[in-house]
N, C-alpha and C positions, 0 to 999 in steps of 0.2 A: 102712189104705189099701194092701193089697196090690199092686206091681206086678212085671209082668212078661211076657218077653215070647215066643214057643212057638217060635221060632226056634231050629235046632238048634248046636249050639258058640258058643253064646255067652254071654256074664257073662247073668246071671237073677237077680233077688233080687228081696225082700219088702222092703214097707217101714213102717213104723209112725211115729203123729209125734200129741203132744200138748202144748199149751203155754197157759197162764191164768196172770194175776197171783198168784193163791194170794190172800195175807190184802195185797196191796200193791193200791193203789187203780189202778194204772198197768203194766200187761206194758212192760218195758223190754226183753223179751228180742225175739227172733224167731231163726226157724230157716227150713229151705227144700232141695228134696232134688229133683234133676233127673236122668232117665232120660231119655237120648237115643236114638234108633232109626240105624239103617245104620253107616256110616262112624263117624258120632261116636262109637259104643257103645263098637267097637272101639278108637280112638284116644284120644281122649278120657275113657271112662269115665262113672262114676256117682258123683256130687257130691251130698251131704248136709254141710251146716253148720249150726252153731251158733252166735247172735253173743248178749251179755251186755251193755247200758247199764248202767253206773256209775249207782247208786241215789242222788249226791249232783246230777247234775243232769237238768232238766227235757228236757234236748232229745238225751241220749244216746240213746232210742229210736230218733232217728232215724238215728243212728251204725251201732248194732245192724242195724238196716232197711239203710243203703246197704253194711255190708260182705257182708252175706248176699247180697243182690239182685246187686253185683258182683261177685262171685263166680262165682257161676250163668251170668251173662249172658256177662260177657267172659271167662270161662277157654274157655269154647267157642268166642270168637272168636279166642284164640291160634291161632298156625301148628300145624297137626297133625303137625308135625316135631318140635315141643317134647317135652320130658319132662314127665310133671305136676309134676313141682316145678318145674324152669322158667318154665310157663307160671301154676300158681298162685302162686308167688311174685313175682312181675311186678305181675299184678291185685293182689293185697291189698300191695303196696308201692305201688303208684299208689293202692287206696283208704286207706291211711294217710297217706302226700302229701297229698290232698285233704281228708281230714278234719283235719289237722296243721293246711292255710290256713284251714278255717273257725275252728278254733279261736284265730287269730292277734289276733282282735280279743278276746275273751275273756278278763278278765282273771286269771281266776281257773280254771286248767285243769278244778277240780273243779266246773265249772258246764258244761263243754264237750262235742262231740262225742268221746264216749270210748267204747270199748267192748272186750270181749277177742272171741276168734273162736277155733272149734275145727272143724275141716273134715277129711273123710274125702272121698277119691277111690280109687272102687274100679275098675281098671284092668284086663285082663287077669287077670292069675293073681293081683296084689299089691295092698295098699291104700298108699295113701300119706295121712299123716295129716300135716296141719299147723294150728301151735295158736299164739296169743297170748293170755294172761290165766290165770282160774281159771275157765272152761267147759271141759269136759274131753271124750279118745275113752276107749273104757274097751271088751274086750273080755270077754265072758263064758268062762271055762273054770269047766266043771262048774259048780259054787256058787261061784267066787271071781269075783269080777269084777275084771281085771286095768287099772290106768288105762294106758294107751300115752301120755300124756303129762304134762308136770310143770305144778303147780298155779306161775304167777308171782306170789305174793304174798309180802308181806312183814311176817312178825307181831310185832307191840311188846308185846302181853299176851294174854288171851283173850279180851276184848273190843273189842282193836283191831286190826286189820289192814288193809293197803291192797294194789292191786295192785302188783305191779315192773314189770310189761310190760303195756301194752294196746297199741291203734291209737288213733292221733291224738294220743298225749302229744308224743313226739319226728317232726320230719321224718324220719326212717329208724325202722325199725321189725327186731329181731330176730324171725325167725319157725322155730320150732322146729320141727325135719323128720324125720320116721321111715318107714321103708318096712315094709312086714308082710307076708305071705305069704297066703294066702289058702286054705283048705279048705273044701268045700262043707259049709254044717250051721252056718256061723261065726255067732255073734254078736256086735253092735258095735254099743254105746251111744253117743249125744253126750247131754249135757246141761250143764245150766248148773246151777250151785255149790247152786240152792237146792234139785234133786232129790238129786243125786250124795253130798252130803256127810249125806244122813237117809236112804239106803239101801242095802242088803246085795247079795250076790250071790245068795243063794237069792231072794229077793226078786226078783229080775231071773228067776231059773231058772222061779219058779214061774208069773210072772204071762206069760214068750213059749210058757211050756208050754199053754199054751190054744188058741192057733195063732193067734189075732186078733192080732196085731200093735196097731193102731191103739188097741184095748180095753188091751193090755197097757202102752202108755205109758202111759192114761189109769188107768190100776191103778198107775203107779208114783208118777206126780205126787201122787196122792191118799194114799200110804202118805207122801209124801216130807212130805205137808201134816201128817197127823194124829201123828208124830214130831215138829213142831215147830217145820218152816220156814217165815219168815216172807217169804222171801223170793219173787220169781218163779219159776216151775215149766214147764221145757221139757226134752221127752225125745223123740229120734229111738232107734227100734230099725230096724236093717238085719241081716237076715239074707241069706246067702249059698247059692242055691237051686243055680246050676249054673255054671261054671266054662268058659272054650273051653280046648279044647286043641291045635288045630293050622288054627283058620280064617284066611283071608287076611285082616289084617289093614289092607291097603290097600283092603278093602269092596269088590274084584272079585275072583273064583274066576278064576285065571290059566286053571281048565282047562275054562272051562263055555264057553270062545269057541273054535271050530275054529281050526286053525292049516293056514292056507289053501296050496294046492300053489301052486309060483311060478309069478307072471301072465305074459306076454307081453307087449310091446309092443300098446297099444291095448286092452286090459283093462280093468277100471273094477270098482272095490272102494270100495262104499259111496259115489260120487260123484266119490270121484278117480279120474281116468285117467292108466294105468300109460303113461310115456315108452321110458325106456330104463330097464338094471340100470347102479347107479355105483358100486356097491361088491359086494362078498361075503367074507362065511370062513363056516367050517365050521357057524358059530352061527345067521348073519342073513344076511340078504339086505337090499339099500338097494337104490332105485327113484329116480330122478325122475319127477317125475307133478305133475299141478296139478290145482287143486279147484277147483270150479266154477264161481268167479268168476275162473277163468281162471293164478291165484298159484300159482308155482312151489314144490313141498313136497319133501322128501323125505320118501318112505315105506318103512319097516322094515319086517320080517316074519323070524320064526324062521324057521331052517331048517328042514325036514319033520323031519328026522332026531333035532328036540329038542322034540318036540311030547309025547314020555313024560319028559320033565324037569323034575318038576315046581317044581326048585327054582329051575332056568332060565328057566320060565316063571313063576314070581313076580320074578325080576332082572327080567325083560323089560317086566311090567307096572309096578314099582316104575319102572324109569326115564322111563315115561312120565309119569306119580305126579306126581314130583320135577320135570320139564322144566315142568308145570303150575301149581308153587309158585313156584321161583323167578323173580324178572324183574331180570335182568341182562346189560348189551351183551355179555357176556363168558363167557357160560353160555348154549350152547345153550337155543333157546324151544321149547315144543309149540305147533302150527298147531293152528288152530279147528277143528271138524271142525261139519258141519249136526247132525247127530244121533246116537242110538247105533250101536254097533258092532258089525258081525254076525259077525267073524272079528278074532282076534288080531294086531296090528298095531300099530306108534305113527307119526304124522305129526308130523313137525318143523319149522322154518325149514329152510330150503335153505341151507349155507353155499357159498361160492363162494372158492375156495383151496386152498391146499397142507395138506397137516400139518407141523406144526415138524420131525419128521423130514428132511422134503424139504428143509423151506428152511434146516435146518442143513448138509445133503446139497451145497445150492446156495451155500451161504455158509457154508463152514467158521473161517474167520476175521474172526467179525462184529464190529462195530465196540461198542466196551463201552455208547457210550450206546444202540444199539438191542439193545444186552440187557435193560438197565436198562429201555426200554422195553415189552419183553416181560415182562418181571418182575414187573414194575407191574399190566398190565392181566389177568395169571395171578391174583396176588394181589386183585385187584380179584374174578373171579371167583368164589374160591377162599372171601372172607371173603362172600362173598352165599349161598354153600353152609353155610358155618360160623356167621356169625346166626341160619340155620333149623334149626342143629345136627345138620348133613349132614358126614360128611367126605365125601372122593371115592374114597380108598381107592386110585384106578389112574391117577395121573395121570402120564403121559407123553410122550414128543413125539409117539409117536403118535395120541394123544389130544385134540390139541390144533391147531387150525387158524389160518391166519393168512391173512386176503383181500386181496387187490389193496390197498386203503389201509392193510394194518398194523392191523387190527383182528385182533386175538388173541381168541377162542373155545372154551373147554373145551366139549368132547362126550362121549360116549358114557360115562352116568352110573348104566350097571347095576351094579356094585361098587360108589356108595355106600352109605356106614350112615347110616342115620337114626336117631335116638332114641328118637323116639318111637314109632317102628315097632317097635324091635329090645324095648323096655319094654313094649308091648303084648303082644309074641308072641316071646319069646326064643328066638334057634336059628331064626326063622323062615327070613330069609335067607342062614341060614349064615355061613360065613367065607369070603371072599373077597378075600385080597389080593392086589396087584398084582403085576405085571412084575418079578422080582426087583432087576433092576440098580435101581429106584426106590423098592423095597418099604424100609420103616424097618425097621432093627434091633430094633422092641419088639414086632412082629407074630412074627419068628422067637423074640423069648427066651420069651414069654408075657407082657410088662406090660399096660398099662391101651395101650388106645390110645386119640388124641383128633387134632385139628384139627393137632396141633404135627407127624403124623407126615406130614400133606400138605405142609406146610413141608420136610419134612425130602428128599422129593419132587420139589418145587419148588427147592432148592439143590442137589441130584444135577441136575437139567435142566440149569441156567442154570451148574453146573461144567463139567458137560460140552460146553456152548455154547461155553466160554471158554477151554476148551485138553484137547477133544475125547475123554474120558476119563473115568472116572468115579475119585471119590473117597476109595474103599475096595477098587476092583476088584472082586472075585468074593467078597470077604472074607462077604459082608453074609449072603449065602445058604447059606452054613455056621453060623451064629448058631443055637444052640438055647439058651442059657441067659444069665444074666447074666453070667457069668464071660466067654463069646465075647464080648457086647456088648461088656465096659468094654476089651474085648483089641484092638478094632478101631482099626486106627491111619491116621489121617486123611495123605493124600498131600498137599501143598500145589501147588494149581497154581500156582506158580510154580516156572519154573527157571532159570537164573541167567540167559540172555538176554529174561526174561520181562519185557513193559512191561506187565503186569498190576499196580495199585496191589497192597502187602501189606496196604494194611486191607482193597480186597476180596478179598482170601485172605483175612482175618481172619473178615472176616463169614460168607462160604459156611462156613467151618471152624465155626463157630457154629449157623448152619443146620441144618447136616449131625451136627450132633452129637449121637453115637451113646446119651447119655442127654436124652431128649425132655425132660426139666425144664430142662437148660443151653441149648437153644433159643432162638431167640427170645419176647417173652412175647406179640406183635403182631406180626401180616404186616407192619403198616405200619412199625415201628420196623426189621424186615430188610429191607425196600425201600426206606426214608431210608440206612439204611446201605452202600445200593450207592451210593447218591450222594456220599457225604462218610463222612471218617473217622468212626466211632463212638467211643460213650467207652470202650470195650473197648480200641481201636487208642491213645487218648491216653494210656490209663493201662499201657500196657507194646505200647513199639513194637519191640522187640525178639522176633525169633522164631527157636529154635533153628535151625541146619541139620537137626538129625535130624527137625523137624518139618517143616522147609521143602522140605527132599530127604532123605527116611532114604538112598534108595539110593545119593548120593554120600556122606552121612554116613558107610555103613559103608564103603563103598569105599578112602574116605579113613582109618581107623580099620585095615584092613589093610593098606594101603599104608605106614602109621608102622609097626605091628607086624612087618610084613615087613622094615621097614626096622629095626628092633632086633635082628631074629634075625641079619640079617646081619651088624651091626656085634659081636654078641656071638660070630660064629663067626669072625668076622678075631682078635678079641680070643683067647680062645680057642685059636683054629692058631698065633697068633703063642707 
């Protein structure tokens, strides 16, 4: 069963798939392999599974049948934000949940919906294989057939063995996870225990050397039969035809839309009609304009000058991407538009406000509960980015709007990362972090970065909000390795006239700290903590001067030293 698809950079493979009870009166197995076209290909990937019913009961078939079938169905319907482990670990822990309840009434687990599952998702340049049980992935090099996953069984003699891990024994389910690399030419078996364990790797060599695919599983089963096994016989072979190497991954060519010269007043681009211009830099242009049922939008557009940019114009279309996914009072919306689009452009909700800039500008000494207020509905944003497994990467006050009732707004979301973008197409959208004064210390050393460094972002803000300053100074942007990082020494906003509580200096200090694991482990636990002391503040409420004020600290430290030199030169003359 060959498929594939003539579409140039993108994943292509072959597929092969043969499955019969052998000498068992009943296929307990089943298998199932899904190619998906546009968007999905790229995001999502190419899904081939494996699932194996436990031989001791009657209705494991149907176990087999629902983790395969869910698999397929709902991994595609996770957020295309996800990583595929993310999103297939999710499905097959909700289909082990489900099959864990039917088996509740069952007395005897070994009569129940039980089954193991071995699943390949091939993605991008990488597979990602995830496995419960003794059905296995296994890839072909030369004549060896290498397994990529571990057999969970548990053997008492050579007669007896049971499995250690399936779906459905326990409500929680560990699920084994490997990532692989991918080469075009690759070969990559599933099958289940009763081909795998009566066949070789030349055996595999010789029978996908025929080109048939479909004939070649049916060649292995039958070799796997007349070896000995009595068991159920299912074999998928996937080979790997072509590989992308630099396609838009968000399933639009940023550069296949012109990037239109700016309209005028009264202009009309695809149904909206251009108002006024409300914004500009060197990048984009913003418009007010309303669509055709009359609804106030704003509409973007690159600047002419970044229309050979091509990395700028994937930022520009990803943030529209992204505006489309999330739905949050708190995160910028994308406006509906009638139909397609004939010119590169994104249309928004229309916000009506200031940016936090301004309204720190206008209110330099805000009152702590309407920071704590702003804190809240930042973080409220910030975790509806981080669910989809988006950081924002540039949040800042300019970033950030605030309308006539105090509704708080995160915008302009072309510097986030997504995962499952950046997993699909690595390097695609580059590196792109923010605004120095807000950027985290692990973007300059080289660590991992993840959601804790938009936290760390959001407590430079809400520092700065609260005695006008930032945290580390200028410190942060000299940071190239870990030795800077661990060197950075946290100012404490208080000083001694300061009616700032010291547990929230304690918390921001926390926040803001310069190694993203000592963090907070939750938005929402550093946003309780601007409300009420934390167990951090209860368990040592003491906080040195040198931490609290190094600079009167040392001040103070020479003014004693000064004062000893002097006493030892009276001493001394006398």
């Amino acid at each position: 069963m060959p498929k594939d698809t003539n579409a140039p950079d993108t994943l292509r493979v072959s597929i092969g798939q043969f499955s019969s009870a052998g000498r068992k009166p009943e296929n307990q197995d089943f298998h199932g392999a899904l190619i998906p076209g546009g968007e999905a290909l790229a995001l999502k990937g190419i899904t081939l599974a494996v699932a194996d019913g436990i031989s001791s009961s009657r209705v494991s078939a149907e176990a087999a049948e629902t983790a395969v079938k869910a698999l397929l169905a709902d991994y595609y319907a996770t957020p295309d934000s996800w990583t595929a482990r993310t999103a297939a670990t999710r499905v097959i822990a909700a289909t082990n949940a489900w099959l864990h309840g039917q088996n509740n009434s069952v007395g005897d687990i070994n009569q129940g919906r039980v089954c193991t599952l071995s699943a390949l998702i091939a993605k991008g340049r990488e597979a990602h294989v995830l496995h419960i049980g003794d059905s296995r992935v296994s890839r072909l090099t030369g004549a060896s057939l290498e397994p990529l996953t571990t057999d969970h069984r548990l053997t008492l003699s050579a007669e007896e063995c049971y499995l250690g891990r399936a779906l459905g024994i326990d409500a929680t389910v560990e699920i084994d996870y490997r990532r692989v690399p991918l080469s075009v030419g690759d070969i990559f078996l599933l099958s289940s225990d009763g081909v795998h364990d009566f066949i070789t790797g030349t055996m595999v060599r010789d029978a996908v050397a025929t080109g048939d695919l479909d004939q070649a599983a049916r060649q292995l089963a039958d070799a796997a039969l007349r070896a000995g096994s009595r068991d159920n016989l299912t074999v998928q072979i996937l080979r790997i035809d072509a590989l992308p190497d630099g396609a838009d991954a968000l399933g639009t060519d940023a550069a296949r839309l012109p990037v239109l010269p700016l309209p005028r007043p009264g202009d009309s681009i695809d149904g909206f009609r251009i108002h006024r211009q409300i914004h500009a830099t060197a990048r984009s242009h913003v418009y007010l304009a309303t669509d055709a049922q009359g609804r106030e939008v704003a509409l973007k557009i690159p600047a002419t000058e970044m229309a050979q940019d091509e990395e700028y114009l994937r930022r520009f279309v990803l943030e529209d991407w992204i505006a489309r996914r999330i739905h949050s009072p708190h995160v910028l919306r994308a406006a509906s538009r009638a139909g397609r689009s004939t010119a590169l452009y994104a249309v928004t909700e229309l916000v009506r406000g200031v940016t936090l800039r301004q309204w720190m500008t206008d209110n330099p000494a805000p009152p702590l509960d309407r920071v704590r207020d702003i804190a809240a509905q930042i973080a409220a944003g910030l975790r509806a980015l981080h669910r989809r497994e988006m950081v924002h990467q540039d949040l800042r006050p300019e970033n950030i709007m605030i309308d006539a009732s105090g509704t708080v707004t995160i915008i302009d979301l072309g510097s986030a990362a997504v995962a499952g973008v950046e997993e699909a197409r690595p390097g695609l959208l580059g590196q792109l972090p923010g605004t120095y004064q807000y950027t985290a210390p692990e973007y300059f050393a080289g660590d991992a970065v993840s959601w804790r460094s938009d936290q760390y972002a959001l407590g430079v803000i809400l520092y700065e909000m609260l005695c006008g300053r930032l945290p580390y100074g200028t410190q942060v942007a000299r940071v190239r390795s870990r030795r800077d990082q661990a060197r950075l020494t946290y100012r404490s906003a208080r000083d001694d006239d300061s009616t700032l509580p010291a547990w929230v200096d304690m918390t921001l200090r926390r926040a803001t700290h310069p190694d993203p694991l000592r963090r907070y482990d939750a938005l929402s636990e550093f946003v309780a903590d601007l409300r009420r002391p934390g167990a951090d503040w209860r368990a040592t409420r003491h906080v040195p001067l040198v931490q609290r004020n190094p600079v009167q600290f040392w001040q103070s430290v020479s003014a004693i030293l000064a004062l000893l030199c002097l006493v030892m030169a009276v001493r001394m003359g006398g």
